[in-house]
N, C-alpha and C positions, 0 to 999 in steps of 0.2 A: 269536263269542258267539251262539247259541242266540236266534232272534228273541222267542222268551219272557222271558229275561234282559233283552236291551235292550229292550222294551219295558216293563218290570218298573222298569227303570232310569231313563228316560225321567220317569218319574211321582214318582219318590222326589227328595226335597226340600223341598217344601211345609210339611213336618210341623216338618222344623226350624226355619224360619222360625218359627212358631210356636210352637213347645218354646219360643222364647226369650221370650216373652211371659208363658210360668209360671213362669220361676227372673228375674223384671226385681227391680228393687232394693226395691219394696215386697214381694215373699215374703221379703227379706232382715230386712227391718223386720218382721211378723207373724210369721214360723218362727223367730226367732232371739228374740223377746220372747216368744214361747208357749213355744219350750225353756228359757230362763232363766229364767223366773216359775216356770212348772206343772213344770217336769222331761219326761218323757216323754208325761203325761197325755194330749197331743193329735196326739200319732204318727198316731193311726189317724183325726184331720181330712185330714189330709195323703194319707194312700192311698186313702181311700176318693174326697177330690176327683179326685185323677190318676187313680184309675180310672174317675169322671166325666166327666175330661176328655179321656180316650180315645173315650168314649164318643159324647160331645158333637162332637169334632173329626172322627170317621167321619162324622157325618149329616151335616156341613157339608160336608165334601170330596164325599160323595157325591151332596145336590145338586149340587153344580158338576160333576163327572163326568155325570151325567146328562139335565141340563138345559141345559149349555152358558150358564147362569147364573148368576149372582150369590146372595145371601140379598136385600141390597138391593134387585137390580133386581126379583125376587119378588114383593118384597115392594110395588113399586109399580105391578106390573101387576096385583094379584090383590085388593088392600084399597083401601077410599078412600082418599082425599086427605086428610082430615083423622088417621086415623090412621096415613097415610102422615109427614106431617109430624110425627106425636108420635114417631113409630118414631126421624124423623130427629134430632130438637130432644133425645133422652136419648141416641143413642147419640154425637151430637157431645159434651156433657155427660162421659160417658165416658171419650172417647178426651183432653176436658182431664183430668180424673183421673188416665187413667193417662200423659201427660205430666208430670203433678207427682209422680208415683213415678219415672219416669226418669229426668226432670234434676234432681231433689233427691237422687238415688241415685250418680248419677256426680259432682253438684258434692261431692259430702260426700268419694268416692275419691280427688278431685283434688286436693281441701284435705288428705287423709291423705298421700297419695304427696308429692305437691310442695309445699306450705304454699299454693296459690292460694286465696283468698277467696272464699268461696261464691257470689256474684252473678258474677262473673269466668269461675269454673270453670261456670258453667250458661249461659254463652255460646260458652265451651269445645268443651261437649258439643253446643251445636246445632249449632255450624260442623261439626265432625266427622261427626256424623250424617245431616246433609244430605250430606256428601261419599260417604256408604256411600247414601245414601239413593237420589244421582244413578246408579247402579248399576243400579238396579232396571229402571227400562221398555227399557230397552234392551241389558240384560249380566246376564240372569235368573238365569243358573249363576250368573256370580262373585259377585252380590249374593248369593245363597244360599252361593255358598264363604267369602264373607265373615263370615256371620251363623252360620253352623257351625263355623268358626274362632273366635269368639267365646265360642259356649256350649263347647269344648270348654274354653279358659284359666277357665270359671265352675267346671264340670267339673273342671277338676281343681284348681282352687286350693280346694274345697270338700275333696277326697277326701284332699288333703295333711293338712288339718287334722285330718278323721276319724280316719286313721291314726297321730296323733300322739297323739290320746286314750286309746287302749290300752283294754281290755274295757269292753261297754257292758253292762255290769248294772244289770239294771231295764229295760233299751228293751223288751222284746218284753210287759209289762205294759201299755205304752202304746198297742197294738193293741186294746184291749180298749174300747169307746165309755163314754164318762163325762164329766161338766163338773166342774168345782168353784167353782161362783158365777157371778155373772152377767159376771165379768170375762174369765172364761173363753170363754163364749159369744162376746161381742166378739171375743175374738182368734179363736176361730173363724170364725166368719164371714170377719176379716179376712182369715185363711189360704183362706176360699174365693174370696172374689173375687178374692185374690192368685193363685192357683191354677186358676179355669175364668174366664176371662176373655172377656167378652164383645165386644171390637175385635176379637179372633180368631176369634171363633164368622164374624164376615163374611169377614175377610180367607181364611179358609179355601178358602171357597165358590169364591172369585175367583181363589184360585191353580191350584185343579183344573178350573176351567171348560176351560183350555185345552185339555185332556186329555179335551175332550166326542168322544165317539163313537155314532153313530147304530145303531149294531148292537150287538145284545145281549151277543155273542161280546168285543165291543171293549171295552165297560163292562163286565163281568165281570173282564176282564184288566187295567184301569185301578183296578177295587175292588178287587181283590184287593191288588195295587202298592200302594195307599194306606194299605189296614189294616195290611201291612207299615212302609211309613214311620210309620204314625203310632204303632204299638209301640216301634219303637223310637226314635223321637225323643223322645215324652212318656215312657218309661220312661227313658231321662236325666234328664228336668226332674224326674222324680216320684224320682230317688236323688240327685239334686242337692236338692231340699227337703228330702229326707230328712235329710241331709248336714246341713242348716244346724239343723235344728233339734235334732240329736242332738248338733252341735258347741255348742250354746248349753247344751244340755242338760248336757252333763259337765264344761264351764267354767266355767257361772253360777250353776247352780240350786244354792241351799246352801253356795255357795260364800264367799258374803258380797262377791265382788266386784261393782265396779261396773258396769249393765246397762243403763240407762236410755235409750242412746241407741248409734247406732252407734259415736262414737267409744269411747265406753265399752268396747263391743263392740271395737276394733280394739286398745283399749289392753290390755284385758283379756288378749287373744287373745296378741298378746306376753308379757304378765307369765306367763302361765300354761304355753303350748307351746311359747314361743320368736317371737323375731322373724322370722322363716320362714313360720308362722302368719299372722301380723297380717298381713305383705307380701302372702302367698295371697291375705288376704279382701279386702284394699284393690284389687288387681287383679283381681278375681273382680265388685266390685262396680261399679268403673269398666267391665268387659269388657260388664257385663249391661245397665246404664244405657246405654252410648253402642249396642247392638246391640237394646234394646227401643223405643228411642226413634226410631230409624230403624224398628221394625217397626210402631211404632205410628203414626208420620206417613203411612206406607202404609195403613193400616188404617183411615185415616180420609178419604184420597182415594178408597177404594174405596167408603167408606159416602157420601159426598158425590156422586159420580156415579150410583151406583145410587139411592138416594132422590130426588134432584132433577132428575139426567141435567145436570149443570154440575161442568165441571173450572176450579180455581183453579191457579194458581201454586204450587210444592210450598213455595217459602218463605213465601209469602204465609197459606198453612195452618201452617207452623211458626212462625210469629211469632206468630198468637191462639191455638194451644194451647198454647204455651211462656207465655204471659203470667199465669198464675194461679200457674206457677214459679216465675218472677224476681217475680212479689208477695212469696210464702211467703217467700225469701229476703231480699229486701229491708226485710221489717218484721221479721225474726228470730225468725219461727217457729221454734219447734225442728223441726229434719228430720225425727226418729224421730216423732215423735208425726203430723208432717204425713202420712208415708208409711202410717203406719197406720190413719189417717182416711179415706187416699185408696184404701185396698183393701175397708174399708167399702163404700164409694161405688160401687165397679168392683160388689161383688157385689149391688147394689142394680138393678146393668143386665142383670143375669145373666138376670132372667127375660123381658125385652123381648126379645135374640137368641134365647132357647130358644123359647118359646112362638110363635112365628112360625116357627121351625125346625120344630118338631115340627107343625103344622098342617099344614105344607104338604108336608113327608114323607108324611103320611098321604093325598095326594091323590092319587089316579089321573089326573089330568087334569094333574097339573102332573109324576109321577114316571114314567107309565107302568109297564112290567110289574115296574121296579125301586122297587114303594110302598113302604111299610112294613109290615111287618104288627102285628096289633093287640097284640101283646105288645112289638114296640119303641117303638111309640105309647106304650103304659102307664107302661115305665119311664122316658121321655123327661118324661110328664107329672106324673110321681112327684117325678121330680127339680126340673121346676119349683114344685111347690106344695109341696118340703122347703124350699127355696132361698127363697120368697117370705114364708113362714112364719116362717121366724127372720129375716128382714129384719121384718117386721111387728113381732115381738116386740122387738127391735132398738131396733125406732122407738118405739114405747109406753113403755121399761124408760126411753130417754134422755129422751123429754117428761116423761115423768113423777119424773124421776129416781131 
């Protein structure tokens, strides 16, 4: 092999890891209630995020290719201490968020597949994911063959369904940007923070630090390698939402069946394509849950070390962000509605990872000859003051009712 190739090779991985953080079980809750409500309406939420989140995922991999750094660690050599600790105190906040999209994602599959009871099946999914989890610092590949083995059973237990739908007329109307009421906007939103996730904008950084090379020659071949993985890793996750929400779209919308909640969803799914269907999504949603929930306990050992320079115990971090899960569960929140509150929440941290990202891109002192320039600066800052924008509006429409 071509030492271009394996060094090309070498570098590919990262991305998937991450891919799995856009298709976790709250995009399952958000893309699959925006297709069965609206129809196609908010197709082009969906592609326009993942082309965001292409976007987003380069400048993260590419500090860490460059700087042989973290976003965290960055971020607490370069800003005080107090907004050091704010950086820290929202993106832990986060990372419980998107813990209560993953174990409420996998306990609901668990209770479909095998009838286990939801408080049950969400200690199921921790044991498990700690087991994928213990993988990581020490058996990098197979934690990564693991977590790509995953999205692939998401992956296809999604495209089994598509294909069972038979002609999508009307989808390619839903490329076209448009809301219809403010409910709308919600589930958008919720489809963006479901979709550019902010635990990953760090986790990024830290998987490509490895991959740091002090020659220009060597970061050139390292960026390049990346822009590759990350095309096609997030270009799965971004046909994989596609998938869910096209599959919601020609099952639910006007259909008069029942939608309200995933099981709905999984029952629907039977009555409508066949039992085949249902079986796909109930494994596609446990596949996503127990492979987002180990990405996301990673994701938040890496923001805890950088922000404070202090490592816990990997279970000791999974027992308080698992804990606002087993609440939801235990007082009987309905799942659907938790998961789509809690991608809200995720896109509310969206602009604390970008705006920090995008800063310090733009620095010659922190990127050297590899800065930004001021047009990737613009759209980076474009996109956080779209993103903060409709969070603001967000917040005003709900105070105020």
């Amino acid at each position: 092999m071509p030492a271009r190739f394996r060094s090309a090779a070498v570098v590919m991985g990262p991305a998937f890891v991450v891919a799995v953080a856009y298709v976790d079980p709250g995009n399952f809750a958000t893309n699959m209630a925006g297709g069965a409500t609206h129809g196609y309406l908010l197709l082009w939420v969906i592609v326009s995020a993942s082309l965001l989140a292409m976007f987003v995922q380069y400048q993260s991999a590419k500090l860490g290719i460059v700087t042989g750094r973290n976003l965290p660690e960055l971020c607490r050599e370069h800003y005080p201490r107090p907004v050091t600790r704010l950086l820290w105190v929202q993106a832990e906040l986060v990372a419980m968020a998107t813990d209560l999209a993953e174990f409420v994602g996998a306990a609901v599959a668990l209770n479909l597949l095998f009838g286990v009871p939801l408080l049950p099946a969400a200690l199921i999914t921790a044991v498990v994911s700690f087991g994928i989890l213990a993988l990581a610092p020490l058996r990098r590949r197979r934690f990564e063959s693991v977590i790509i083995g995953l999205l692939a059973i998401v992956l296809g237990g999604f495209l089994y369904q598509t294909l069972h739908l038979g002609p999508l007329t009307g989808a390619a109307a839903g490329l076209v940007p448009g809301f219809a009421g403010v409910d709308s906007v919600l589930l958008a939103t919720g489809m963006l923070g479901a979709t550019v996730m902010p635990h990953v904008i760090y986790l990024h950084s830290a998987l490509t630090q490895r991959h740091h090379s002090p020659s220009p020659d060597g970061q050139r071949r390292a960026l390049t390698a990346s822009r590759t993985d990350i095309v096609v890793a997030l270009g799965i996750a971004g046909m994989v939402n596609v998938s869910m929400l096209v599959v919601a779209a020609g099952a639910f919308h006007q259909t008069g069946a029942p939608r309200e909640s995933l099981e709905d969803m999984h029952s629907g799914l039977g009555q409508l394509l066949g039992p085949g269907a249902a079986l796909a999504f109930a494994l596609a949603l446990l596949a996503s849950g127990l492979a987002a929930s180990s990405v996301g306990t990673y994701s938040g050992q890496v923001i805890m070390e950088g922000y404070l320079r202090r490592r816990v115990p990997l279970w000791l971090r999974r027992a308080v962000t698992m804990a606002p899960a087993l609440a939801v569960l235990s007082f009987g929140v309905d799942p659907t509605k938790a998961l789509v509150l809690s991608q809200v929440v995720l896109s509310f941290g969206i602009p604390f990872a970008l705006v920090p990202l995008v800063l310090l891109a733009r620095r010659a002192d922190v990127m050297g000859a590899a800065v930004n320039r001021r047009g990737v600066t613009a759209i980076g800052a474009a996109a956080a003051f779209v993103i903060s924008a409709l969070n603001l509006f967000l917040l005003v429409r709900t105070v105020t009712g």
